[in-house]
Backbone of each chain as ProteinMPNN parsed JSONL, in Angstrom:
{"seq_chain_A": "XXXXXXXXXXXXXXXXXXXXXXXXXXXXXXXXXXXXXXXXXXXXXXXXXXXXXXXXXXXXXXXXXX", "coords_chain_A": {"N_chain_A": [[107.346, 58.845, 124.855], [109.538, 58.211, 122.627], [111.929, 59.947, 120.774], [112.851, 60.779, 117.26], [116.082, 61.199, 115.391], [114.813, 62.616, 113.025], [112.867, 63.758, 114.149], [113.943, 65.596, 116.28], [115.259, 66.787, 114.817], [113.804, 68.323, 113.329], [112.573, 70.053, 115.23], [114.987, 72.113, 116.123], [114.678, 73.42, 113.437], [112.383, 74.631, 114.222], [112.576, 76.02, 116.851], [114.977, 78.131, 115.539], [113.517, 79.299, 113.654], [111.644, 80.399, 115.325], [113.239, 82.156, 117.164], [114.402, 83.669, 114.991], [112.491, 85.4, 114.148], [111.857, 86.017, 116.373], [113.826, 88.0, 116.661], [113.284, 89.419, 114.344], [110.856, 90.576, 114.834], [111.984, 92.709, 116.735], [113.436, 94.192, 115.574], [111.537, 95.163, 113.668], [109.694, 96.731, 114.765], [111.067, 98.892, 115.879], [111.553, 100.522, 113.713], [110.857, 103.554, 111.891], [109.708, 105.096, 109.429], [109.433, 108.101, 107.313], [106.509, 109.051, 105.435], [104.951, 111.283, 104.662], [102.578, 111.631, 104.126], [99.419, 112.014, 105.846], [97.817, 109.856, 105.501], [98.592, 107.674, 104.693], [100.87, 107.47, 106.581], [99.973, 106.682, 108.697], [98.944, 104.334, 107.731], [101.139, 102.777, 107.279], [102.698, 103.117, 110.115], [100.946, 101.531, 111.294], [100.844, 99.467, 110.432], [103.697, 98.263, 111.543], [102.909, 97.566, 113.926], [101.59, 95.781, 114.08], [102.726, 94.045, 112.13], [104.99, 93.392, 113.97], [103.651, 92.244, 116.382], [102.638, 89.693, 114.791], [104.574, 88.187, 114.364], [105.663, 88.217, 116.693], [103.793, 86.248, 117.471], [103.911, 84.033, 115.678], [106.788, 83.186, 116.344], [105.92, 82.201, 118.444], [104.056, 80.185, 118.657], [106.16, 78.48, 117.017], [107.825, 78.109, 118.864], [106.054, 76.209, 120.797], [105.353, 74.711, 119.264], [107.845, 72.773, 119.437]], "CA_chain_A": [[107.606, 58.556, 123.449], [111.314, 58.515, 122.069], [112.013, 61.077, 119.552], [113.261, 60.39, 116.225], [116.902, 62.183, 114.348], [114.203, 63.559, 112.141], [112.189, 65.343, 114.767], [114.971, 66.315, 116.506], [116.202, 68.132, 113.453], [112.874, 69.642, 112.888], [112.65, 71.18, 115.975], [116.318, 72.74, 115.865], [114.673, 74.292, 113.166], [111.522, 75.249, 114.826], [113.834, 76.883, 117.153], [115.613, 78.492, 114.401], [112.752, 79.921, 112.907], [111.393, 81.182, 116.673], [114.415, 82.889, 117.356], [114.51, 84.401, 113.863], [110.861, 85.701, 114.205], [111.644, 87.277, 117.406], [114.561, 89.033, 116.292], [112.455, 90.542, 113.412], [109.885, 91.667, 115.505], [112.525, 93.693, 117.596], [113.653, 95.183, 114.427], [110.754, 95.945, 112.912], [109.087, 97.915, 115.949], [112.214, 100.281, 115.674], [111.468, 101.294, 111.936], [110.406, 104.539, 111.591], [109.644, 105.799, 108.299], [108.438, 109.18, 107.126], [105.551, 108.818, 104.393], [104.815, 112.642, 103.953], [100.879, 111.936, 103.933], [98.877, 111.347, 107.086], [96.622, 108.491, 105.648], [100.217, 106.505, 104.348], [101.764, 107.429, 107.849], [98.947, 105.767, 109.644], [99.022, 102.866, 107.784], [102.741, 102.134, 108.009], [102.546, 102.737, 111.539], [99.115, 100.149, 111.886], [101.636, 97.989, 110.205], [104.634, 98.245, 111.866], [102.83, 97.017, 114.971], [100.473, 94.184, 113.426], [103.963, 93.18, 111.837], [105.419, 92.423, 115.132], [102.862, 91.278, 116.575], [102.092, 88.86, 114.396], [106.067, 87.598, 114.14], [106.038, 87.17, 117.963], [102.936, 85.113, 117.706], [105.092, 82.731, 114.935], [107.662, 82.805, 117.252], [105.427, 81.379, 119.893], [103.719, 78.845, 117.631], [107.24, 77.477, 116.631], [108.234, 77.352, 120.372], [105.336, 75.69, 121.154], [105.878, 72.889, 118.816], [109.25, 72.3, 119.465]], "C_chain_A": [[109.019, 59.008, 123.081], [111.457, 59.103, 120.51], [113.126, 60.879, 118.817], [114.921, 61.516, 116.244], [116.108, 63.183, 113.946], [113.455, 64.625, 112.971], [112.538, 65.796, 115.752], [115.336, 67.733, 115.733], [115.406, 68.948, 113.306], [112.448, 70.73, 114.056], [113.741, 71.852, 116.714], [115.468, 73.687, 115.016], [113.644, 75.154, 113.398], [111.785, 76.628, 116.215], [114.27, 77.967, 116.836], [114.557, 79.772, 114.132], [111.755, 80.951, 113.973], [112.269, 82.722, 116.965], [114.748, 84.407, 116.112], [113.485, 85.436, 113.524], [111.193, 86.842, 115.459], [112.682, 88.448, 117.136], [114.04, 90.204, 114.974], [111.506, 91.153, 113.542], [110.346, 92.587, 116.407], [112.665, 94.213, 116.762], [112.831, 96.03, 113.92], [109.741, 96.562, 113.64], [110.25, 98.957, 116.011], [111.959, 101.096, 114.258], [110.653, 102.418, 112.127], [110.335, 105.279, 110.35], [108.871, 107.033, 108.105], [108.044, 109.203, 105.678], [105.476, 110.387, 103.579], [103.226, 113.143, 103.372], [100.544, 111.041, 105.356], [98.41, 110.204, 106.642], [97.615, 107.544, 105.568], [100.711, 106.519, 105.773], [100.696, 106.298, 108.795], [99.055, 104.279, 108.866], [100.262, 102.057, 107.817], [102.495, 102.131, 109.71], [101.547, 102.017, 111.89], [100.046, 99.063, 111.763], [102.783, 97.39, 110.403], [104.08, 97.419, 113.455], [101.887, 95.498, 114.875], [101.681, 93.179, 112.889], [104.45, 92.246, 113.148], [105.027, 91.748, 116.055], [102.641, 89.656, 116.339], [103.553, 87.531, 113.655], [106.683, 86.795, 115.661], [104.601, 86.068, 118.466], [104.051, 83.944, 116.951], [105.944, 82.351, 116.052], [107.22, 81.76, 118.584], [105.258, 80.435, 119.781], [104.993, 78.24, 117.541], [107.924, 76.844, 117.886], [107.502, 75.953, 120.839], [105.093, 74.494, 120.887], [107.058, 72.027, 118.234], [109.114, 70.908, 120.328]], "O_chain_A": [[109.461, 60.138, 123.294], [111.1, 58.641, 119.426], [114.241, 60.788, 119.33], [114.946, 62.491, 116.995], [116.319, 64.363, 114.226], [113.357, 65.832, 112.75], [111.727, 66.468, 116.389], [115.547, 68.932, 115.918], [115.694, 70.135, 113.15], [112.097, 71.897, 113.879], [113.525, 72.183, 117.88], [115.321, 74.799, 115.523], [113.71, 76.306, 112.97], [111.283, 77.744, 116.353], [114.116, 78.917, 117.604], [114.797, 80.955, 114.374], [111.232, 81.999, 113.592], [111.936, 83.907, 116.95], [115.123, 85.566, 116.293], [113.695, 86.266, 112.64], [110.914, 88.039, 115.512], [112.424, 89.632, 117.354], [114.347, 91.381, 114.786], [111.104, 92.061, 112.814], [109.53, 93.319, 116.968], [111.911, 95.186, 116.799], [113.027, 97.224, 113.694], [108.794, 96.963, 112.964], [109.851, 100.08, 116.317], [112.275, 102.263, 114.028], [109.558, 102.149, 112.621], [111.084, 106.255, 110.32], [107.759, 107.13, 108.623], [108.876, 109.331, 104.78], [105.782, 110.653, 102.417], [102.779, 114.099, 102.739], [101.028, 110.004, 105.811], [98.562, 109.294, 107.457], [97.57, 106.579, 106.331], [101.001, 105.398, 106.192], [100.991, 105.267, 109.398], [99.238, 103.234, 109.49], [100.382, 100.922, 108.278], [102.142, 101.142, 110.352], [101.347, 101.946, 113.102], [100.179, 98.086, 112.5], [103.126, 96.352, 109.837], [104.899, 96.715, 114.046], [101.731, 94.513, 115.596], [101.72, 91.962, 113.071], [104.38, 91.033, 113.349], [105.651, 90.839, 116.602], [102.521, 88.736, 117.148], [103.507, 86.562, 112.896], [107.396, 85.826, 115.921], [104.482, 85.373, 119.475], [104.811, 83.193, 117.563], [105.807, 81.276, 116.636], [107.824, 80.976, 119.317], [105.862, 79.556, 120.396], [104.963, 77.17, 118.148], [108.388, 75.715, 118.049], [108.074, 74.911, 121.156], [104.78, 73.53, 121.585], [107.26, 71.213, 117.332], [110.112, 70.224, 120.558]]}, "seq_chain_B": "XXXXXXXXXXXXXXXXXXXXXXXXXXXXXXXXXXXXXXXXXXXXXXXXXXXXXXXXXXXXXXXXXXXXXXXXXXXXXXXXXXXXXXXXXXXXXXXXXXXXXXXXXXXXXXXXXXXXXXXXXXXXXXXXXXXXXXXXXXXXXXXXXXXXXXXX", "coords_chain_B": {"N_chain_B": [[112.132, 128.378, 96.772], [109.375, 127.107, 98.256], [107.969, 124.985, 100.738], [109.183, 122.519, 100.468], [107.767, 118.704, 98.978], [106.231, 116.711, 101.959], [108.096, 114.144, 102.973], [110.476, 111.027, 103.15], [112.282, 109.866, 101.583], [114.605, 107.986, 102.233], [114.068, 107.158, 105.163], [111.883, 105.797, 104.347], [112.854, 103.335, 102.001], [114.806, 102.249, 103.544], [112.886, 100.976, 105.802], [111.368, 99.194, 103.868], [113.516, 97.622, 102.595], [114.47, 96.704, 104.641], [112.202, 94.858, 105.776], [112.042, 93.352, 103.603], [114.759, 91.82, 103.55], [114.421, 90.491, 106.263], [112.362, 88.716, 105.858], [113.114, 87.091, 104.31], [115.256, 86.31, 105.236], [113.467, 84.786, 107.574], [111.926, 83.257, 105.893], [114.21, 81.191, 104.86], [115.214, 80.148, 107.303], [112.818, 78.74, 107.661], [112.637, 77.57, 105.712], [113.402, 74.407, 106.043], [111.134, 72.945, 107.164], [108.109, 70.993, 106.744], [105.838, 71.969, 104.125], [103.061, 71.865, 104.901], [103.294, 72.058, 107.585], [102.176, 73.401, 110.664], [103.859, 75.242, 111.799], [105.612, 75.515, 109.45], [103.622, 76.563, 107.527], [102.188, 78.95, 108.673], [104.44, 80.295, 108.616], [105.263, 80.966, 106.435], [102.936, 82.554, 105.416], [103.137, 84.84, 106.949], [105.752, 85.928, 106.136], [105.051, 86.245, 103.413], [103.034, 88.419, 103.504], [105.191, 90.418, 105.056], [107.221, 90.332, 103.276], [105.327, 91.856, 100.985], [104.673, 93.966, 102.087], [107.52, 95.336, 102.3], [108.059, 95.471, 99.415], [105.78, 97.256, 98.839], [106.891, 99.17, 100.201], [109.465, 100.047, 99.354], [108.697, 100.415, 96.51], [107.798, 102.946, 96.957], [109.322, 104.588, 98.258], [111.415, 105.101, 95.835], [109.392, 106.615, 94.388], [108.648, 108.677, 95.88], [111.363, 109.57, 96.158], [111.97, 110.507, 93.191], [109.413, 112.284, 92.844], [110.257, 114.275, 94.732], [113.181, 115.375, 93.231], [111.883, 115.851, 90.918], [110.562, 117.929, 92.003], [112.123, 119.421, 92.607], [114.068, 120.069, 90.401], [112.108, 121.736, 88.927], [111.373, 123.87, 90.425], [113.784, 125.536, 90.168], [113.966, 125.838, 87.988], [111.608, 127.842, 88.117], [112.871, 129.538, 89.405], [114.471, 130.764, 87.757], [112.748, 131.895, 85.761], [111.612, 133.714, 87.025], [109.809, 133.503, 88.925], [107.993, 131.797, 91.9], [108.518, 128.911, 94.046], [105.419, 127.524, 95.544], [104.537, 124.986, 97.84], [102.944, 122.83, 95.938], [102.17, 124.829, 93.684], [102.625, 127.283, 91.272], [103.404, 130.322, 91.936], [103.791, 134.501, 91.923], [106.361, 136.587, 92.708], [106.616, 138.556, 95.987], [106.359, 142.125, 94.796], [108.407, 144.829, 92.769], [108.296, 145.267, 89.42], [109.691, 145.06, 86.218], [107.622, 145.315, 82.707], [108.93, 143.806, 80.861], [109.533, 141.622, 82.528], [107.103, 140.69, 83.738], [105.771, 139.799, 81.6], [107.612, 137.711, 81.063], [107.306, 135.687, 82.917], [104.558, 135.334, 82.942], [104.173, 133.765, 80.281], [106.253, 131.332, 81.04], [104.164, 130.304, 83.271], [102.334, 128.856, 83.019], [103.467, 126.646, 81.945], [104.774, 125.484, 83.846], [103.653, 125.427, 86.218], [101.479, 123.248, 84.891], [103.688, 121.068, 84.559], [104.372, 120.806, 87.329], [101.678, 120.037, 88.601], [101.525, 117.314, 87.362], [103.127, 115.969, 88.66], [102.524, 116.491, 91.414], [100.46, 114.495, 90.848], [101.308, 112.279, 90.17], [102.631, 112.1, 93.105], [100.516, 111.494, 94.276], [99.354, 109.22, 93.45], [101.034, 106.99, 93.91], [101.085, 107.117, 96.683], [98.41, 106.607, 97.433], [98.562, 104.084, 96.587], [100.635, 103.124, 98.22], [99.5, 103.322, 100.187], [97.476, 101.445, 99.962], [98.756, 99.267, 99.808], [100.111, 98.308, 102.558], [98.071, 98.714, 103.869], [96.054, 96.372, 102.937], [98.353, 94.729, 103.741], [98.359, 94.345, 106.413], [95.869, 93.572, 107.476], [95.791, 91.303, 106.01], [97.594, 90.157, 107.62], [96.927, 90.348, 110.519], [94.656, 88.391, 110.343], [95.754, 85.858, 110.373], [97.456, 86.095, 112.158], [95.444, 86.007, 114.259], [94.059, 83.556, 113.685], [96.508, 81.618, 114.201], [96.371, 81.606, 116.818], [94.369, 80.672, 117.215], [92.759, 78.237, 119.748], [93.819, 74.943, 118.29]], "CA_chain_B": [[111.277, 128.057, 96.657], [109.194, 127.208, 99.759], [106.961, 124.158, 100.859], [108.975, 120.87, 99.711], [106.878, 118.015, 99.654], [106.683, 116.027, 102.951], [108.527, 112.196, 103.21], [111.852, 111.3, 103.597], [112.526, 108.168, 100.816], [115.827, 106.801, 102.263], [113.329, 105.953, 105.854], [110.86, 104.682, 103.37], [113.427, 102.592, 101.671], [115.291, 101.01, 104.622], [111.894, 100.316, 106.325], [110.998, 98.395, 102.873], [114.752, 96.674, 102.787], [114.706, 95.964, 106.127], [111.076, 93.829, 105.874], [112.097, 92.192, 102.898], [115.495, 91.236, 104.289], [113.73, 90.038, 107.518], [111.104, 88.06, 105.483], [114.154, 86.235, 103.336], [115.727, 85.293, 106.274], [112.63, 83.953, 107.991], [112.045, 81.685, 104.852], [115.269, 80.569, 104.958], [115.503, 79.496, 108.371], [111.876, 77.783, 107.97], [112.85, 76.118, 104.97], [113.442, 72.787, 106.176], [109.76, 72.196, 107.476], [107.108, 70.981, 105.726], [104.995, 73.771, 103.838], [101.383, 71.577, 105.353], [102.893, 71.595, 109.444], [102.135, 74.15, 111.322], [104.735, 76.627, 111.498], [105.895, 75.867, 108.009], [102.302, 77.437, 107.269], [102.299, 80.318, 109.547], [106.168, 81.205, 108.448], [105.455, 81.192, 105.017], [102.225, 83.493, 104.88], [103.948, 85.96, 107.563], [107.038, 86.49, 105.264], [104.574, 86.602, 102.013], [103.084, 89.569, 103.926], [105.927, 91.284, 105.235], [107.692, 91.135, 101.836], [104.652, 92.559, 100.206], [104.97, 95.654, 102.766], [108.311, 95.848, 101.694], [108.486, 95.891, 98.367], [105.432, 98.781, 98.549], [107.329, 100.653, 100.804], [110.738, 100.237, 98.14], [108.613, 101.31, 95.396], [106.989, 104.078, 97.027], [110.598, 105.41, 97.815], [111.339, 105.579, 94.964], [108.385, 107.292, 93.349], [109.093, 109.913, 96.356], [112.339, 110.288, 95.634], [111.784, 111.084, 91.323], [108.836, 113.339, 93.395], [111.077, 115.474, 95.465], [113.686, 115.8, 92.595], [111.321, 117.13, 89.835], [109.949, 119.192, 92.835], [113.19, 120.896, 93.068], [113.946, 121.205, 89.301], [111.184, 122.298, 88.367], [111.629, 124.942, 91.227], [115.097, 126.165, 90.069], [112.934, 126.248, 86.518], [110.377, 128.44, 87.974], [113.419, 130.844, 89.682], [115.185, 131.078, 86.898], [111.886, 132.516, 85.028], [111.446, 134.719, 88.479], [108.454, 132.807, 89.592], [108.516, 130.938, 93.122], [106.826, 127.415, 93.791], [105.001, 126.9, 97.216], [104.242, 123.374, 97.591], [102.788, 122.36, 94.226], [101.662, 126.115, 93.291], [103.562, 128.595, 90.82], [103.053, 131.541, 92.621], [104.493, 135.205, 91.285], [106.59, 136.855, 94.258], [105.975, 140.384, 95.519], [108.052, 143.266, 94.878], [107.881, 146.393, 91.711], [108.725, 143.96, 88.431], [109.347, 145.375, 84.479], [106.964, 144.666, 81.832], [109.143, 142.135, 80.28], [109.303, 140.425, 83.731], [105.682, 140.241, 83.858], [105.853, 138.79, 80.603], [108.435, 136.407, 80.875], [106.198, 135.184, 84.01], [103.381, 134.646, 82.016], [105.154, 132.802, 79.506], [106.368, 130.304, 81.731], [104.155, 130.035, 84.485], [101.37, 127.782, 82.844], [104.3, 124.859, 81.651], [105.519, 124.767, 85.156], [102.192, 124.769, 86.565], [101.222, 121.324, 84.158], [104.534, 120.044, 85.235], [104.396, 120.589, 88.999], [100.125, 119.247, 88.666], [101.592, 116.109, 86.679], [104.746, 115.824, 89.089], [101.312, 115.927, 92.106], [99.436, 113.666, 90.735], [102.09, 111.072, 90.604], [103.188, 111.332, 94.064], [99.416, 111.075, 94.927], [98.665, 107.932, 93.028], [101.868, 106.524, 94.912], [101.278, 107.125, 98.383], [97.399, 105.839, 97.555], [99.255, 103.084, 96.232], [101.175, 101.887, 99.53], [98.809, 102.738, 101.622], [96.53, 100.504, 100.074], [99.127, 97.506, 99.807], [100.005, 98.737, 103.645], [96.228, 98.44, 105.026], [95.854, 94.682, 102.573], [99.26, 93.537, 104.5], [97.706, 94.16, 107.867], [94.418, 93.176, 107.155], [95.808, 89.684, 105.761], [98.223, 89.577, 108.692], [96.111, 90.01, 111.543], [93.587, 87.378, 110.381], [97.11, 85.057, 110.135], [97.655, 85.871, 114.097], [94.044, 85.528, 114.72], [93.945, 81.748, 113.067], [96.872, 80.96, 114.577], [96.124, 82.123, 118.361], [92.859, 79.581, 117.763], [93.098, 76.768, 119.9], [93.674, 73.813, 117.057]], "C_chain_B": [[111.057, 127.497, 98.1], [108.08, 125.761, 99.506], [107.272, 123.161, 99.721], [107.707, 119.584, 100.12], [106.995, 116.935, 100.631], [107.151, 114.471, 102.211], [109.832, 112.558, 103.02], [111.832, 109.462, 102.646], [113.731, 107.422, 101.869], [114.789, 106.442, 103.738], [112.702, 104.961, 105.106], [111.804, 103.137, 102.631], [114.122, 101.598, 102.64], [114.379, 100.685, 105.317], [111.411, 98.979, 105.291], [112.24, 97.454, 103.016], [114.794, 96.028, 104.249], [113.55, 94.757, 105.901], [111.448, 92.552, 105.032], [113.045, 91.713, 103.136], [115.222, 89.647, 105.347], [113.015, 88.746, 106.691], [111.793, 86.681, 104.773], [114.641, 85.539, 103.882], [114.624, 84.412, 107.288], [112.202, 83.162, 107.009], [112.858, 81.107, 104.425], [115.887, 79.417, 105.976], [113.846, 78.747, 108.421], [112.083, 76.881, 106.737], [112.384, 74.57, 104.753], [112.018, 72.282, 106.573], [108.737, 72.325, 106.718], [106.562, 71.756, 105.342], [103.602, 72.931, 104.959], [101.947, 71.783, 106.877], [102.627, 72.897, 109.331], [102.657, 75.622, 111.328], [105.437, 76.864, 110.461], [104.527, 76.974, 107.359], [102.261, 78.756, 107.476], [103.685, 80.808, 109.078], [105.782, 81.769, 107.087], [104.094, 82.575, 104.54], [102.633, 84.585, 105.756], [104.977, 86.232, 106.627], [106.014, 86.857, 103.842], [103.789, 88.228, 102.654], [103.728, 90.823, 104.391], [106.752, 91.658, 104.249], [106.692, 91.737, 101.228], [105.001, 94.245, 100.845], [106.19, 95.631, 102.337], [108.375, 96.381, 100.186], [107.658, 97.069, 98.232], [106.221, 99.666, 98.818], [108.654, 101.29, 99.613], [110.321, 101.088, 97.065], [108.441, 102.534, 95.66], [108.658, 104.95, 97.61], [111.125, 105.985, 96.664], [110.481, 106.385, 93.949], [108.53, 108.707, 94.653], [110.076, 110.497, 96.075], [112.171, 111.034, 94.655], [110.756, 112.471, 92.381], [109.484, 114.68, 93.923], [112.263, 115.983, 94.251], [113.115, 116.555, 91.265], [110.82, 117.977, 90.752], [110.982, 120.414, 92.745], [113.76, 121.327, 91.376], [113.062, 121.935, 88.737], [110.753, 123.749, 89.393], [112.622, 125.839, 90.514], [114.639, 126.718, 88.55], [111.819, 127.838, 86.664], [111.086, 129.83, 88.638], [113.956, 131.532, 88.698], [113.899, 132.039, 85.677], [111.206, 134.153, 86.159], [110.491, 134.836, 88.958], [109.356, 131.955, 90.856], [107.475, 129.716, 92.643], [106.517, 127.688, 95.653], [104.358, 125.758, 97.108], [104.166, 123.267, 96.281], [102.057, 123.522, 93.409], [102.847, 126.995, 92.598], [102.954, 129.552, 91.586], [104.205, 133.168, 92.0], [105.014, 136.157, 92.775], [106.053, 138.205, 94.148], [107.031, 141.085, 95.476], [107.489, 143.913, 93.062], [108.762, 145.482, 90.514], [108.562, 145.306, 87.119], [108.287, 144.161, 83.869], [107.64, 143.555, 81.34], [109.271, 141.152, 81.428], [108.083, 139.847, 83.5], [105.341, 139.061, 82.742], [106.356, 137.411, 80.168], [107.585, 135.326, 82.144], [104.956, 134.382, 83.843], [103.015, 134.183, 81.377], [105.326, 131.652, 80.424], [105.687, 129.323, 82.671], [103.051, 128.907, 84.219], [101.997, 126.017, 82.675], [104.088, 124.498, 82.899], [104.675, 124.822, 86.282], [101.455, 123.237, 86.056], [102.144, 120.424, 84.687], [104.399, 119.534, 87.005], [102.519, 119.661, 89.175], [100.588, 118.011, 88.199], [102.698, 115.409, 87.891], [103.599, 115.189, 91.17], [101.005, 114.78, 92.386], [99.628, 112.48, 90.963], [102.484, 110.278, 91.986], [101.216, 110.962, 94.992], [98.78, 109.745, 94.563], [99.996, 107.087, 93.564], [101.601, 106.272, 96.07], [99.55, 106.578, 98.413], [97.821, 104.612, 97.344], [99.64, 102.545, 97.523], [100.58, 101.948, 100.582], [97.9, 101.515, 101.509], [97.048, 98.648, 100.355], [99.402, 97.869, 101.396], [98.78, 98.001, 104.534], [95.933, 97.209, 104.637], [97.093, 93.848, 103.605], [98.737, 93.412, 106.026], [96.663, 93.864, 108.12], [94.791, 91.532, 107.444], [97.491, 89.206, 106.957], [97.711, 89.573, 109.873], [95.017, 89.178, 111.586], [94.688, 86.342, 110.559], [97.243, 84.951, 111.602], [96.342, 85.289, 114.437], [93.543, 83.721, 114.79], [95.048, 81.045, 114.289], [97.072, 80.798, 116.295], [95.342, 81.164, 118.432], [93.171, 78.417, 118.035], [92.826, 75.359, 118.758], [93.075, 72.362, 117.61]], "O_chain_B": [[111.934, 127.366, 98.954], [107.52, 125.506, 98.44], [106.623, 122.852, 98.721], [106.998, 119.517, 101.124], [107.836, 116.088, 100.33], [106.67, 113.899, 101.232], [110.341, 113.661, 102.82], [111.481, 108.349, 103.038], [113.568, 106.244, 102.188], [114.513, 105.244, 103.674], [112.842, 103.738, 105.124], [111.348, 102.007, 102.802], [114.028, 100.374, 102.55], [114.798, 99.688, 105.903], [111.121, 97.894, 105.795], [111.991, 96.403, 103.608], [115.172, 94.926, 104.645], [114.027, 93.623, 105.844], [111.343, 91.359, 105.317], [112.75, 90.519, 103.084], [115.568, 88.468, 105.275], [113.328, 87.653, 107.164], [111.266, 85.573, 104.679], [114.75, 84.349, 103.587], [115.038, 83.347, 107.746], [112.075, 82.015, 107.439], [112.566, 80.337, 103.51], [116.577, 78.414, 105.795], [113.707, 78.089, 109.452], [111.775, 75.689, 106.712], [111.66, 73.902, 104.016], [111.766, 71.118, 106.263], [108.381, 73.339, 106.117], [106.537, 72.708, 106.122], [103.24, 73.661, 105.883], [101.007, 71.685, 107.666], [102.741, 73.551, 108.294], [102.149, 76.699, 111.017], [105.929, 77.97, 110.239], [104.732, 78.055, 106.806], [102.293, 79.61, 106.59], [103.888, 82.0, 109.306], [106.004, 82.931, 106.747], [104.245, 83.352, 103.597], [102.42, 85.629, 105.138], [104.758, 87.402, 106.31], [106.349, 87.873, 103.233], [104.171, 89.221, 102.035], [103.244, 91.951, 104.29], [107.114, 92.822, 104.083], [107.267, 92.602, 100.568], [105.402, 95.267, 100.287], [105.997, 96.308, 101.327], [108.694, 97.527, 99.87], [108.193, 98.033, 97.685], [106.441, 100.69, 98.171], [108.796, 102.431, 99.175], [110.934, 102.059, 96.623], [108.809, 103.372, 94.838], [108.878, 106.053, 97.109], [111.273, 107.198, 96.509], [110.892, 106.731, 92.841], [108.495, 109.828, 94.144], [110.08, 111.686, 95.758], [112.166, 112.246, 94.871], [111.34, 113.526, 92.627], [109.236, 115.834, 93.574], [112.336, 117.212, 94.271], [113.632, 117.514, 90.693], [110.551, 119.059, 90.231], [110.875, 121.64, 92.776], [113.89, 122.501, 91.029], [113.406, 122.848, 87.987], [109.881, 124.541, 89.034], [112.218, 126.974, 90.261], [114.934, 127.821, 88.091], [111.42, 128.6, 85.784], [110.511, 130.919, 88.628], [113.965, 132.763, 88.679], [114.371, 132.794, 84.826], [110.591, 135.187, 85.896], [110.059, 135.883, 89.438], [110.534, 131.609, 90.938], [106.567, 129.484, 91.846], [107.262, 127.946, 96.599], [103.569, 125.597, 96.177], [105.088, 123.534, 95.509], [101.348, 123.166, 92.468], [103.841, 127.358, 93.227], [101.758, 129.391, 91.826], [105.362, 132.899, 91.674], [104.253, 136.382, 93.716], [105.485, 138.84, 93.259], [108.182, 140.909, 95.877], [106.522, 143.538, 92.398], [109.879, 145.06, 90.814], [107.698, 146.18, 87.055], [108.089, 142.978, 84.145], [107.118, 142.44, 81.336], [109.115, 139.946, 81.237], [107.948, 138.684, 83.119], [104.873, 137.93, 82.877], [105.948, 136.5, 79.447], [107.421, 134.131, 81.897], [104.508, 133.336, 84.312], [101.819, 133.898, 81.322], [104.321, 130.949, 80.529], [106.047, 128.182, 82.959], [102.847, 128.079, 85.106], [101.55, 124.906, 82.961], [103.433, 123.509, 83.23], [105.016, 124.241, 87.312], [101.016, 122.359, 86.799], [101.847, 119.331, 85.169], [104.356, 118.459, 87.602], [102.399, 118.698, 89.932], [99.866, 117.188, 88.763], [102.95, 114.209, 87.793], [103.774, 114.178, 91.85], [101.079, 114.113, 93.418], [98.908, 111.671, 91.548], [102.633, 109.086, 92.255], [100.966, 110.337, 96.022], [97.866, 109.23, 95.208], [99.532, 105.947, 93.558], [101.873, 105.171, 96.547], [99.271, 106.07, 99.499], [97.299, 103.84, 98.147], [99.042, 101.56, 97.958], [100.697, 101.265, 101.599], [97.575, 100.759, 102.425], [96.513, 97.6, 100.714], [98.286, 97.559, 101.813], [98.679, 97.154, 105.422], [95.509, 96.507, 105.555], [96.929, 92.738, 104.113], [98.776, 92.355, 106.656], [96.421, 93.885, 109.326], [94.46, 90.778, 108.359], [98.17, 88.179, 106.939], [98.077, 88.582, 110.505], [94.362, 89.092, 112.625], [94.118, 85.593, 111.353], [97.155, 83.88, 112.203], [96.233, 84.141, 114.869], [92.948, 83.017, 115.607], [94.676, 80.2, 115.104], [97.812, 79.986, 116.85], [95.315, 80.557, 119.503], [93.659, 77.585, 117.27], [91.704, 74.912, 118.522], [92.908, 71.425, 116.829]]}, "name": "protein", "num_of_chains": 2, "seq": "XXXXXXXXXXXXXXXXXXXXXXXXXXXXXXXXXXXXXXXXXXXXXXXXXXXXXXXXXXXXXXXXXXXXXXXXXXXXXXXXXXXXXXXXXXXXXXXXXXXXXXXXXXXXXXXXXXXXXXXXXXXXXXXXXXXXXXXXXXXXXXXXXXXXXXXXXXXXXXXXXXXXXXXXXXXXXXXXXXXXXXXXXXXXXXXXXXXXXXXXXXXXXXXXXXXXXXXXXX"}
C-alpha cells in the first residue's frame, strides 16, 4: 500500500511525540524530591516510576504506529 | 530552636516544574494528531496526568515553603520571649530563670503554641493534599498503560 503526504506527516509526528515521551521518562526517573512526610514520600516515589513507565509505554505505542 | 520541619520545597518545586514542562511539551509535539487515533489518545491523558502531579507537587511547595518560614519566625518569636520550639512544641529550656522570666514565658507561650498548632495543621492538610492528588495520578495512569498494553 503507497502511503499518502498526510500519513507521512503523521507519522513524523508519531515519531516526534515517541522521542519526546522517551526523553521525559529519562527525566522524570532522575527527580528526586524531598516531601518531609513518609506517606507523601511514598507516593511521589510510586509516581515517579508509574510516570515513566507509563511515558515509555506512549513512546512505544507511537513507534508502533508509525 | 531545634527540630525544623522535614521537606525541602525548591526539590518539590522543580519535580512539579519539571512534569508540567514535560507534559506541555508532549502536547505540543502530539498536537498535530487526531485527539480519536491512538496515540493522540494515549498522549493526551498521559500529559493530563503528569500535569496534575505537577501542579500538586508546585502547590505543595509552596505551602511548605510559607510552612518552614512561619516555622522559623515564629521560632525567633519564641527566643526572643526565652522559650525554645522543638518541632511544633513550645518547650521552656533548662537552666535557674527570674520570676519575671517565668512570667514573661507564660505570657507568651500559649500565642506561640496556637500559632505553631495552626502553622501544623496547615502543612498537614497540604502534604494530605498531594499525596492524595499523587496516589489519583498513578492510579489513573497505570490503568492508561494497562489499556494501552491491551492487544487492540
Amino acid at each position: 500500500m503507497r502511503r499518502t503526504p498526510a500519513s507521512r506527516s503523521r507519522d513524523a509526528v508519531r515519531l516526534a511525540v515517541a522521542a519526546e515521551a522517551r526523553e521525559a521518562a529519562r527525566e522524570v526517573f532522575t527527580l528526586d524530591p524531598i516531601l518531609g512526610d513518609d506517606s507523601a514520600q511514598r507516593a511521589a516515589d510510586a509516581f515517579v516510576e508509574q510516570a515513566a513507565m507509563s511515558l515509555v509505554v506512549l513512546a512505544t505505542v507511537a513507534e508502533e504506529r508509525a | 530552636m531545634t527540630g525544623m520541619p522535614a521537606g525541602d520545597p525548591a526539590s518539590c518545586s522543580h519535580m512539579g516544574g519539571t512534569l508540567r514542562r514535560r507534559a506541555a511539551g508532549l502536547a505540543q509535539a502530539a498536537y498535530p494528531l487526531p485527539a480519536d487515533s491512538a496515540t493522540g489518545r494515549l498522549a493526551g491523558a498521559v500529559c493530563a496526568q503528569v500535569d496534575r502531579a505537577g501542579r500538586a507537587l508546585q502547590g505543595y511547595a509552596q505551602d511548605l515553603a510559607e510552612a518552614l518560614a512561619t516555622h522559623e519566625r515564629l521560632a525567633v518569636r519564641a527566643a526572643a520571649a526565652g522559650l525554645d520550639v522543638q518541632g511544633w512544641r513550645v518547650v521552656e529550656p533548662y537552666g535557674i530563670v527570674t520570676v519575671p522570666t517565668i512570667q514573661a514565658r507564660r505570657e507568651a507561650a500559649p500565642d506561640l503554641q496556637a500559632a505553631l498548632d495552626r502553622g501544623n495543621a496547615r502543612l498537614g492538610r497540604a502534604r494530605a493534599a498531594v499525596t492524595r492528588e499523587l496516589q489519583a495520578a498513578h492510579a489513573a495512569l497505570a490503568q492508561i498503560a494497562t489499556r494501552a498494553e491491551l492487544p487492540t
